[in-house]
DOFIVO-538114 format. One record per residue: residue number from 0; x, y, z of N, C-alpha, C in turn; residue in one letter. Coordinates in pm, whole numbers, plus 50000, padded with zeros to 5 digits. Layout:
BEGIN
    n    n_x    n_y    n_z   ca_x   ca_y   ca_z    c_x    c_y    c_z  res
  NUM      X      Y      Z      X      Y      Z      X      Y      Z    A
...
This chain:
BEGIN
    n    n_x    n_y    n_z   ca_x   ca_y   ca_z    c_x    c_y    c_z  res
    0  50084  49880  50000  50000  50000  50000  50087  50124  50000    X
    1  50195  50098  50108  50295  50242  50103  50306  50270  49937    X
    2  50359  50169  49893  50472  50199  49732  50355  50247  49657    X
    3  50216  50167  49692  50142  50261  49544  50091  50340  49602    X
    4  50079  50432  49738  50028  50542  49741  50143  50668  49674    X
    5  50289  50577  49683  50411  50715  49683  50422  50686  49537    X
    6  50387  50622  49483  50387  50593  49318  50267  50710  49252    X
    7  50132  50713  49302  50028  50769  49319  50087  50941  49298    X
    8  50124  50968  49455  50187  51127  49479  50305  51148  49346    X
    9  50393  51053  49328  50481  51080  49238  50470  51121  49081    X
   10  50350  51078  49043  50278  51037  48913  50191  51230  48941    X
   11  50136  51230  49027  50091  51350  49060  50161  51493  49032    X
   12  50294  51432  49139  50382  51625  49084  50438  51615  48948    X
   13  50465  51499  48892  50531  51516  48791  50438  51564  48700    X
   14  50275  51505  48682  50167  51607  48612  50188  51718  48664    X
   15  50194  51739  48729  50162  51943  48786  50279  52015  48705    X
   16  50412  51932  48780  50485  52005  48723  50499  52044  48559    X
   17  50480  51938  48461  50453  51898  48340  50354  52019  48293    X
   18  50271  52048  48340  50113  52110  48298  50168  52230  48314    X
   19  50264  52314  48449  50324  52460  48455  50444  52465  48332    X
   20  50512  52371  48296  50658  52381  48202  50562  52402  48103    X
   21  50461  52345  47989  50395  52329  47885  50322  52516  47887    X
   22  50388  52589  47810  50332  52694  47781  50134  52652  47717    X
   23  50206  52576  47638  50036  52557  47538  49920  52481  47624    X
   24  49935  52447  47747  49839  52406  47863  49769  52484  47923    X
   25  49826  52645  47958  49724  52734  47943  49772  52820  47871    X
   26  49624  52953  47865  49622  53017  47797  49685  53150  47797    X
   27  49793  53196  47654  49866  53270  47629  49815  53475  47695    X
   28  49841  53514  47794  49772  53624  47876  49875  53793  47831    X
   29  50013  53713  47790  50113  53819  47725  50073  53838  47554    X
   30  50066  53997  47552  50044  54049  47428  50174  54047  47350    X
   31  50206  54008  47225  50339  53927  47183  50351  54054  47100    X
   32  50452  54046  47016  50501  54128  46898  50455  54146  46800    X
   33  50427  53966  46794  50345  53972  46685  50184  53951  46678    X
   34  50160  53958  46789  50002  54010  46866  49962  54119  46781    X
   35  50043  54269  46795  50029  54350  46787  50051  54413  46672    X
   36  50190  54282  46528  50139  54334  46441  50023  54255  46370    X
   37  49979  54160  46371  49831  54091  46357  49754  54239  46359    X
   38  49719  54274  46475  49598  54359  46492  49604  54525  46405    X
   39  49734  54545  46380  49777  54610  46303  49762  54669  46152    X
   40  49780  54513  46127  49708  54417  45976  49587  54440  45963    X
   41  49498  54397  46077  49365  54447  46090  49321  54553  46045    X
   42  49365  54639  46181  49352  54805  46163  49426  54863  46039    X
   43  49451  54867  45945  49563  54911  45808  49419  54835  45724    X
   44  49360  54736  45669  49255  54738  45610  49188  54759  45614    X
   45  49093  54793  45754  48966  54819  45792  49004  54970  45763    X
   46  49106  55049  45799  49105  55179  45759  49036  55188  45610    X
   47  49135  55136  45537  49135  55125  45390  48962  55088  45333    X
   48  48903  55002  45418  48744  55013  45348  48704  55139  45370    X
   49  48733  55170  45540  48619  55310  45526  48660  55416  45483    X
   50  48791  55397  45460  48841  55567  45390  48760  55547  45204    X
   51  48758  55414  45149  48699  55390  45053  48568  55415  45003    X
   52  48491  55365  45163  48323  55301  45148  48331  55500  45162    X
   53  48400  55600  45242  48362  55719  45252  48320  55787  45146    X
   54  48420  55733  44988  48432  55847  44885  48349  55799  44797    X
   55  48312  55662  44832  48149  55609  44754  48050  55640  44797    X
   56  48050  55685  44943  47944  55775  45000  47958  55918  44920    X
   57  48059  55959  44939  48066  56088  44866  48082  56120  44718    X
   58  48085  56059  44632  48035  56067  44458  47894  55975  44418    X
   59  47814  55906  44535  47704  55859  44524  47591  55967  44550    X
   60  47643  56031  44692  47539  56098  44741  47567  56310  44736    X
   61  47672  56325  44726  47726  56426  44719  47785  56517  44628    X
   62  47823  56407  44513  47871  56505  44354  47796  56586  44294    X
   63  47865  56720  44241  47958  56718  44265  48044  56816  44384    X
   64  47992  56844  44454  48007  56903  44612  48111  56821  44670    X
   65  48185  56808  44658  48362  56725  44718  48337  56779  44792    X
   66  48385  56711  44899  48466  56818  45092  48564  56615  45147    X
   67  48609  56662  45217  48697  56587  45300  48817  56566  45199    X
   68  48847  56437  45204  48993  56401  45150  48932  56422  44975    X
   69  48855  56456  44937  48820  56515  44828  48862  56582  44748    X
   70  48862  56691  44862  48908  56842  44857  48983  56878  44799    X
   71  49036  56895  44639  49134  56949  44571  49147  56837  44479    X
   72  49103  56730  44461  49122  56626  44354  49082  56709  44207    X
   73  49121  56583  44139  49012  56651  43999  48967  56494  43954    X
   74  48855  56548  43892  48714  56437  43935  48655  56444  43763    X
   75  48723  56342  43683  48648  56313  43573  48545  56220  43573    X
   76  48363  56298  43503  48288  56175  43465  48287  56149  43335    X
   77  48208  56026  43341  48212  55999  43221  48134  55831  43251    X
   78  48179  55777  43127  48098  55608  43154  48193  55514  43089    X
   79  48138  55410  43142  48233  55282  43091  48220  55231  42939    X
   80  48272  55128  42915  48241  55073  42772  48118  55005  42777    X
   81  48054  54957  42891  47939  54891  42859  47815  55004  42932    X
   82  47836  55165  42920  47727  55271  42970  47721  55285  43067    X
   83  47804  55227  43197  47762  55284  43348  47869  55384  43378    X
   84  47783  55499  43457  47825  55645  43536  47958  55576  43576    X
   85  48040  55703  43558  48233  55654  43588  48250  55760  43636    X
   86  48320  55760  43774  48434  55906  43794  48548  55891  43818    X
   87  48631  55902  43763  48790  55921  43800  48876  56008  43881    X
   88  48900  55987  43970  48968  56078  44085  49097  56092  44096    X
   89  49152  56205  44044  49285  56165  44054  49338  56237  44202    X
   90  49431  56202  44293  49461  56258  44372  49589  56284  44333    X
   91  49621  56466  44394  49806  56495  44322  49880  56521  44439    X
   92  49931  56417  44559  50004  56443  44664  49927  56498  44743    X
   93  49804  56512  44780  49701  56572  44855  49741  56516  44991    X
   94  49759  56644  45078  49755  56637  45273  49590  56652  45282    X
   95  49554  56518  45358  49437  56539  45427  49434  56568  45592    X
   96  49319  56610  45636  49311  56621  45759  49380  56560  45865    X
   97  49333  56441  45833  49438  56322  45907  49585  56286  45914    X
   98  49659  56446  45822  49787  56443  45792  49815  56297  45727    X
   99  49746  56271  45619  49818  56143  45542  49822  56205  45420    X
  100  49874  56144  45316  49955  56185  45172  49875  56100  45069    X
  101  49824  56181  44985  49715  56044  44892  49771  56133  44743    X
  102  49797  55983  44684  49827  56045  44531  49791  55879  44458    X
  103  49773  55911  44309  49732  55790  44233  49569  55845  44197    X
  104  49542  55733  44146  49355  55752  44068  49329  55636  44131    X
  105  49179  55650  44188  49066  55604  44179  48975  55591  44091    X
  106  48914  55504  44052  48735  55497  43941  48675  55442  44058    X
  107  48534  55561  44028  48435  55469  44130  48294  55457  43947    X
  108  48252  55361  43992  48174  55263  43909  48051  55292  43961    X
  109  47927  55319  43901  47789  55288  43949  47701  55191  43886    X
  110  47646  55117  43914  47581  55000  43846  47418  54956  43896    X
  111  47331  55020  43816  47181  54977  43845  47173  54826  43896    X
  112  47049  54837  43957  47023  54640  43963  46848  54671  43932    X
  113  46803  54568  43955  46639  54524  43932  46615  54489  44065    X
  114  46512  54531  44120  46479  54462  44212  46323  54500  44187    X
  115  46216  54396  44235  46111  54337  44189  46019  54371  44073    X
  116  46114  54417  43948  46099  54466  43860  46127  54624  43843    X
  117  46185  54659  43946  46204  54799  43940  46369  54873  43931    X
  118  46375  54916  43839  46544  54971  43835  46588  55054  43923    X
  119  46683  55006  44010  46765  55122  44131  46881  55130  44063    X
  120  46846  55280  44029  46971  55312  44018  47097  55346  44066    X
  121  47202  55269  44060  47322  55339  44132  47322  55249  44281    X
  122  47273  55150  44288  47253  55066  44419  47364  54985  44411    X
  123  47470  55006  44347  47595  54889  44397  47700  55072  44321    X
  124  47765  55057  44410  47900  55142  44417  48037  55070  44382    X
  125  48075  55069  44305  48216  54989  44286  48380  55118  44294    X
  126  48442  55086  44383  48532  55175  44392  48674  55091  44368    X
  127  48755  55132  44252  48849  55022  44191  49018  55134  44204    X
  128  49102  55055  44191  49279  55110  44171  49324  54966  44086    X
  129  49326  54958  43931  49375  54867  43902  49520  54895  43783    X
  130  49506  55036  43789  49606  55049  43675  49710  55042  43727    X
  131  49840  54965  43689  49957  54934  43775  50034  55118  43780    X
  132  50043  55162  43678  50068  55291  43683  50064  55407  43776    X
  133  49915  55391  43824  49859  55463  43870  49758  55438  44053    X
  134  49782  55328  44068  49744  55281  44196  49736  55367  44352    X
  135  49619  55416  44336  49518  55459  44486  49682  55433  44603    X
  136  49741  55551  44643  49836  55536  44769  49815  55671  44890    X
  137  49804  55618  45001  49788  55663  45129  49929  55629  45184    X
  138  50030  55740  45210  50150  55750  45295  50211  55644  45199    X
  139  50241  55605  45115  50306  55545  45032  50258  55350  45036    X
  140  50150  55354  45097  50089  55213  45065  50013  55227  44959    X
  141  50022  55120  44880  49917  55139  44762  49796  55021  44736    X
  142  49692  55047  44725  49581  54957  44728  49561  54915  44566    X
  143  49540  54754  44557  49536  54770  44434  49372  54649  44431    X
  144  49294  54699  44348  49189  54603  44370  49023  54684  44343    X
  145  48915  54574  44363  48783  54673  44353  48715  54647  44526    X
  146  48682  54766  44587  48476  54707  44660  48399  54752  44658    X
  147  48301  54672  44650  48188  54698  44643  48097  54740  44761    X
  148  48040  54866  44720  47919  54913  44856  47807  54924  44788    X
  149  47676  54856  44874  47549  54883  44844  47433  54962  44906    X
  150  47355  54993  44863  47251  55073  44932  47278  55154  45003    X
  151  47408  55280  44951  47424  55395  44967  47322  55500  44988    X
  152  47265  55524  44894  47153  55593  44887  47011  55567  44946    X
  153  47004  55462  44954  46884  55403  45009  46880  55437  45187    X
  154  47001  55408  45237  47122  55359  45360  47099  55565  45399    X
  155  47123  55689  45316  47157  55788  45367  47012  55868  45402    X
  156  46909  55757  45252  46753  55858  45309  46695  55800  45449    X
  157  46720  55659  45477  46637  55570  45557  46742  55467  45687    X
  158  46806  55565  45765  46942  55537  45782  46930  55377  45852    X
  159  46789  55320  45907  46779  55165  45928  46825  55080  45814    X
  160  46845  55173  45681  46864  55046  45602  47049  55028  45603    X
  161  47104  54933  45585  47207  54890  45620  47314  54911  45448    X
  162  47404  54961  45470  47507  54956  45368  47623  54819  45331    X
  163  47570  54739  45247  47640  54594  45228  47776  54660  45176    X
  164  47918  54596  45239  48020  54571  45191  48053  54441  45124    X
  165  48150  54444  44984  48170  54288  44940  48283  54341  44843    X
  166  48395  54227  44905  48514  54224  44850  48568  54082  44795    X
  167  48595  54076  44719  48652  53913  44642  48805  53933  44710    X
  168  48854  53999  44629  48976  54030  44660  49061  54146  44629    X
  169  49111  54185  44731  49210  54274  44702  49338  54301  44763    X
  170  49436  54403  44747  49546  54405  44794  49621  54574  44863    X
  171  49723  54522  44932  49766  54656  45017  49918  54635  44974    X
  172  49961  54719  44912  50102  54660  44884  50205  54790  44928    X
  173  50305  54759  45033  50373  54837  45089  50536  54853  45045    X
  174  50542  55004  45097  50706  55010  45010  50822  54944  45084    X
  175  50799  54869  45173  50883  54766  45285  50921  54641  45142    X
  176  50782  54606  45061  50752  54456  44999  50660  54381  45062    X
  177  50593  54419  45187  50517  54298  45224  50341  54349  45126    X
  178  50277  54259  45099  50227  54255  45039  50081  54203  45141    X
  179  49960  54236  45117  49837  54229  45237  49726  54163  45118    X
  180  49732  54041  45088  49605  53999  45040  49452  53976  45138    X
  181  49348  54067  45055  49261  54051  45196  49131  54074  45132    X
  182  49017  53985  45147  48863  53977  45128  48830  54030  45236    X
  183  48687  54094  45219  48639  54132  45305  48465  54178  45328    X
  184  48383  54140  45420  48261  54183  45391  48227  54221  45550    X
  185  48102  54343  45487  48074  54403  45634  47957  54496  45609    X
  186  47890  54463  45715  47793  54636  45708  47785  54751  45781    X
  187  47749  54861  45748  47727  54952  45832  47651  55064  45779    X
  188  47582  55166  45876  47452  55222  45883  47489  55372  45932    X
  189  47416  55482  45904  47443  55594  45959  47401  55609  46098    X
  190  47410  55626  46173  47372  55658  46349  47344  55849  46360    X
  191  47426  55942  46245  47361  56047  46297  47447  56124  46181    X
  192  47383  56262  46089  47480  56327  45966  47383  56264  45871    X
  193  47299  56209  45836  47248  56141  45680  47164  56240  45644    X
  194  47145  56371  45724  47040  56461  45664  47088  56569  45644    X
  195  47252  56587  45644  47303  56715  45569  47429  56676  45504    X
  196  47476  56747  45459  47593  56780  45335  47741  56761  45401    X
  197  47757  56818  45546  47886  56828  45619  47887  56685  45665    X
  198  48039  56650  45615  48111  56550  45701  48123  56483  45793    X
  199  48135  56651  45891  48176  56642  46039  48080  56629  46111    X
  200  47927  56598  46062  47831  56515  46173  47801  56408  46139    X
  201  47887  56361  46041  47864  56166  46008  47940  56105  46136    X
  202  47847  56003  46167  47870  55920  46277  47822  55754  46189    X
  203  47894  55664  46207  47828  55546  46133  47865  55465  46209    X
  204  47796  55307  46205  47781  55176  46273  47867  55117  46219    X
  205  47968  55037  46209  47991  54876  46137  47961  54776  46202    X
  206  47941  54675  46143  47845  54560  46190  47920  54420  46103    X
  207  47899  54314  46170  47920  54202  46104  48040  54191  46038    X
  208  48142  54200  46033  48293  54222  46029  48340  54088  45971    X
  209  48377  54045  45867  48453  53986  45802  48542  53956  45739    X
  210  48677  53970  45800  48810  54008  45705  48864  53898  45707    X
  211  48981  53841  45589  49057  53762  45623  49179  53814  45537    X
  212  49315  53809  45597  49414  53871  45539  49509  53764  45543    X
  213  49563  53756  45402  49729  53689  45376  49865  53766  45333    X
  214  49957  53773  45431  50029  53884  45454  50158  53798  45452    X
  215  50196  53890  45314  50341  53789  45258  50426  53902  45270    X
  216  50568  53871  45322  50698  53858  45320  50786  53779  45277    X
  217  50827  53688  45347  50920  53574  45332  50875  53501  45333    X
  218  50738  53488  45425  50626  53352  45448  50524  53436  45450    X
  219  50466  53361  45400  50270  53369  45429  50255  53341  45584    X
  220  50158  53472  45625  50107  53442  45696  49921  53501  45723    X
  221  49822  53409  45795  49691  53404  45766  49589  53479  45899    X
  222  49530  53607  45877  49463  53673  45979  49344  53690  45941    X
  223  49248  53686  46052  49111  53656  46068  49108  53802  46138    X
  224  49010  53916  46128  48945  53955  46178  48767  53957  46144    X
  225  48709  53960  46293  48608  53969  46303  48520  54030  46401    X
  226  48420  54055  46386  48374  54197  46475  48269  54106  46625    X
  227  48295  54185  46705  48277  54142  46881  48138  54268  46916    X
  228  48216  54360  46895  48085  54500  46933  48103  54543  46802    X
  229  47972  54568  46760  47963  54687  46693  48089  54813  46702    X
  230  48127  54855  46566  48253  54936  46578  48186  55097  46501    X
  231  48233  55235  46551  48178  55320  46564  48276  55425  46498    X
  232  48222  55498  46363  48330  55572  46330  48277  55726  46320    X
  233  48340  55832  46375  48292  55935  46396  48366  56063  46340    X
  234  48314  56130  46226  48412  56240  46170  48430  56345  46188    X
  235  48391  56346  46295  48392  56499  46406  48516  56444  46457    X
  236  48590  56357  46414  48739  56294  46468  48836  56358  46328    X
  237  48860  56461  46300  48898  56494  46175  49103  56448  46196    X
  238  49136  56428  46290  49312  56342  46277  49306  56228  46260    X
  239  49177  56146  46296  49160  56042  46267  49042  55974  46193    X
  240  49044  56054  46050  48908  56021  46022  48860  55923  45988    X
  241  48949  55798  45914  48932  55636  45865  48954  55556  46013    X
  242  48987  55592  46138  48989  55472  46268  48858  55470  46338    X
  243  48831  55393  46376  48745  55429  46494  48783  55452  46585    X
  244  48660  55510  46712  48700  55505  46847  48638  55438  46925    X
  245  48555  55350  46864  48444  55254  46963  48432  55135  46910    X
  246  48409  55016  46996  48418  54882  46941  48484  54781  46951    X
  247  48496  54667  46921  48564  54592  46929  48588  54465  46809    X
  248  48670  54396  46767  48698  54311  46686  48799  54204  46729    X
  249  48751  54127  46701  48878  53958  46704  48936  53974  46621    X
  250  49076  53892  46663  49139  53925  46610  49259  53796  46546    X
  251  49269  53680  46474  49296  53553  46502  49375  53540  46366    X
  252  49520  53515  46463  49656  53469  46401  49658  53310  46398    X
  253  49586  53264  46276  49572  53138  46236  49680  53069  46292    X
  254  49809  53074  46325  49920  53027  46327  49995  53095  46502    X
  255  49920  53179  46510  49957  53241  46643  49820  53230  46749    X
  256  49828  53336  46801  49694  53379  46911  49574  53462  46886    X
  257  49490  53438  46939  49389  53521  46927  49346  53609  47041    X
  258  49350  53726  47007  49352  53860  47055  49222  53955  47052    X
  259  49208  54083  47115  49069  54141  47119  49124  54283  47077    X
  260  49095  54293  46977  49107  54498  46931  49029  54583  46985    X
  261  49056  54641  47109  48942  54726  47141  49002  54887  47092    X
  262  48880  54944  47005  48910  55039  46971  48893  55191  47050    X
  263  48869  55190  47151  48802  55303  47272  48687  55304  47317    X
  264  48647  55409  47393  48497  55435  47441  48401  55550  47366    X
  265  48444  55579  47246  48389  55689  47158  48491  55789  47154    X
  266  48594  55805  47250  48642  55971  47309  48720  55950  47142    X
  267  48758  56095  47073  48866  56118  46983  48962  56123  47028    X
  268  49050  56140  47129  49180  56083  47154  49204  55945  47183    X
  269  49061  55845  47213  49091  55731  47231  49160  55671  47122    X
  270  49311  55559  47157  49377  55492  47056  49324  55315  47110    X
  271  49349  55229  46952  49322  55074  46987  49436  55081  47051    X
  272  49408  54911  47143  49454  54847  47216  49422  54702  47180    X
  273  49509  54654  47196  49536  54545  47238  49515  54413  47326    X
  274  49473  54338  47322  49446  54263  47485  49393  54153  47438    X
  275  49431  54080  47552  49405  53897  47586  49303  53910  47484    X
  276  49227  53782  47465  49088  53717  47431  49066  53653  47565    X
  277  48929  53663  47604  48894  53581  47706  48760  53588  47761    X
């Protein structure tokens, strides 16, 4: 009885001890390096839709009355080869509010649909950078790719109705070389601004958050974001007008940890953070 009770205790610390040495037994509570650039990755695309989904808000609902990062472009219309409304935006080294640097062309695309026999016009927004030449750049990243926003207009008279995001694919390509392949779908809604002309009282929702990013260097590597709270973007934040300050998103390093982006409590000096999942 002695030997198998001390066989028993022995079998015991050596689990305990075993279970404290094994990092992957519990769960990872330190925010890593590469925690932080994961969420990073995140935040650098999600900018990139809404600084996007903004200027499809603004040549859908606003042309030709430019204001924000607008402001000084020159703005050809015209139409495509198969008849749909075209504008071409060229930006020439333009400082926006947010002190960032935008140069390259944009086309934003408008495209009717049918719905129950009735033509809406202009209900899918396509905002594209595909000419290698000429590629859409913010601080010297350059976006190359199309997305799509819907029910702009519908979304600014009746602000319950919801604005569909939809991305196949596209790209963020930086002057480092790393390269950001990333789909993406999401919605969001006006909360307050859909009944005048100024900027600076748009307040909007995002909702339903779907990103997934492949972010090459030397290796591929595979990030999931996805939305936790509702995320809140407010342009009465004019240094930060593409971040939010409210919200939250997951944040999941296929190959690493999964993390929580909290983006503040509304305030405009609030910055994201970082932190556990749990």
């Amino acid at each position: 009885m002695r030997i198998t009770r001390t066989l028993i205790v022995s079998t015991f610390i050596l689990l305990t001890v075993a279970c404290k040495d094994d990092p992957a037994s519990e769960p990872e509570t330190q925010v890593t390096a590469a925690d932080q650039r994961a969420a990073e990755s995140v935040m650098e695309v999600d900018r990139f839709i809404n600084e996007l989904e903004f200027i499809a808000r603004s040549i859908r609902t606003n042309y030709p009355n430019q204001t924000g990062i607008l402001s000084g472009t020159t703005i050809t219309a015209g139409r495509t080869d198969e008849g749909k409304e075209k504008y071409d935006i060229t930006f020439n080294n333009l400082l926006g509010a947010d002190n960032k640097r935008r140069t390259g062309m944009l086309s934003v695309v408008l495209e009717d649909a049918v719905e129950n026999g009735t033509v809406v016009a202009g209900k899918h927004v396509h905002v594209r950078s595909d000419d290698e030449t000429k590629l859409y750049s913010v601080e010297g990243v350059k976006f190359k790719g199309s997305l799509i926003y819907s029910n702009i207009a519908a979304a600014k008279a009746t602000p319950s109705i919801l604005i569909d995001h939809l991305n196949a694919q596209s790209f963020l390509l930086k002057p480092s070389g790393e390269e950001v392949k990333f789909s993406s779908t999401r919605k969001s809604k006006w909360l307050a601004g859909n009944a005048t002309t100024d900027i600076q009282d748009d307040k909007l929702e995002m909702s339903q958050q779907d990103y997934s990013l492949a972010i090459k260097v030397a290796s591929t590597e595979f990030i999931a974001g996805t939305n936790i709270n509702p995320v809140i973007l407010d342009y009465g934040c004019a240094q930060s007008l593409f971040s939010p300050k409210k919200g939250v998103l997951k944040v999941e390093h296929l190959t690493g940890n999964t993390r929580k982006l909290v983006f503040g409590n509304g305030n405009c000096s609030d910055t994201a953070v970082v932190q556990p999942f749990n």
